[in-house]
N, C-alpha and C positions, 0 to 999 in steps of 0.2 A: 711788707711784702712777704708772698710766700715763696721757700725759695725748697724744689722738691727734687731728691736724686735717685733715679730710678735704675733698676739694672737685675738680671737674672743672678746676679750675683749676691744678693741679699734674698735671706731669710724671706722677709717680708716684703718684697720685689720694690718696695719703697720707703723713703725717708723723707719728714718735712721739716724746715725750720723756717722760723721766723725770726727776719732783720732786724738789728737794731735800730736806736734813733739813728745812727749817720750811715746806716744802708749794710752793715758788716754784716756777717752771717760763716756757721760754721758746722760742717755736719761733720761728725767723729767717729771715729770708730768703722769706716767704710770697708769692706771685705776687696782684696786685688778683683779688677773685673774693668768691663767698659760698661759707662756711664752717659742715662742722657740728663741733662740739670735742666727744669721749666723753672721761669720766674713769672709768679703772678702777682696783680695788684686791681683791683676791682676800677674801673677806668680806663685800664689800660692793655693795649694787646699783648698777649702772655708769649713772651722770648722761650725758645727750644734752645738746648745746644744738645748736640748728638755725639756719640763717637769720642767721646773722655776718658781716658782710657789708665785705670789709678793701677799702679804696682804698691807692693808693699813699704812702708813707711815713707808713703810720698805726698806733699802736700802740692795741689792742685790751687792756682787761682781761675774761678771761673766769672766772668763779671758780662753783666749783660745793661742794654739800653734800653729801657722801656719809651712806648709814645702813645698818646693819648686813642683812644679811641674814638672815633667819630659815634655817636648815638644818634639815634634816628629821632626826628625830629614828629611833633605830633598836634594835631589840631585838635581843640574838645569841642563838640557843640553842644550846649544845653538847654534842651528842649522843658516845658514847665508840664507836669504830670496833671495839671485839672483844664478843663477846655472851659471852664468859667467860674467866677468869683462870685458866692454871697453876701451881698453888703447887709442884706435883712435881718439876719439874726447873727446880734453877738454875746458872747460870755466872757463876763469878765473877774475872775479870779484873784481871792488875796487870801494871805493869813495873818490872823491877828493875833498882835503880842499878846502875853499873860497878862500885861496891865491895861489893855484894851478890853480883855474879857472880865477881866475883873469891874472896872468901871459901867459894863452896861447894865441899865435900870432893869434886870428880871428875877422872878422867883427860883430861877434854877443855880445849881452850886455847882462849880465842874470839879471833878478831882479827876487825876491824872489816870484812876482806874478806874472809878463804879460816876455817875451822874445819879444823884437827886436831889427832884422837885420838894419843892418847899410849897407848902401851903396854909397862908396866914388866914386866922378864922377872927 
């Protein structure tokens, strides 16, 4: 979860961090000011608290309850992109191993760069 503290009282108007595995989190170094804390978590609706309000060397527990989101629910329909099928002509495709080409009865010699023919007199 991201857990972000915002406030005109920072530098950089914001701070984020990221929870541990069992939810703890700790931002440091905050400047005296009033604080608003969002917690997000992707699923779930993002908790505000407003009006926190830190003095100097004071530690603040802020702890929120996240709940799921409802997501919108969605129907696919798949329509097929040809209005008709050719049974008439097919192709059909293969490659043959090196010991398949090698074994077929022809005059010609394949090397992996140049091809040639052989001609027995």
């Amino acid at each position: 979860m991201v857990v972000t503290a915002s406030s005109p009282a920072l530098i950089e108007k914001a701070r984020s961090v990221v929870t541990d595995g069992s939810g703890q989190y700790k931002i440091v170094d905050l400047r005296p000011g009033i604080y608003s804390v969002s917690f997000a978590l992707p699923g779930f609706t993002v908790q505000q608290r407003e009006g926190i309000e830190l003095t100097a060397n004071f530690v603040a527990d802020v702890n929120a309850k996240l709940t799921g989101r409802q997501l919108p629910r969605r129907m696919w329909t798949f329509k097929p992109r040809f209005s008709s099928l050719d049974v008439q002509s097919t192709t059909q495709q293969s490659v043959l191993t090196r010991s398949v080409m090698d074994n077929i009865p022809t005059g010609t010699v394949y090397s992996p760069m140049l091809r040639f023919s052989l001609a027995l007199r």
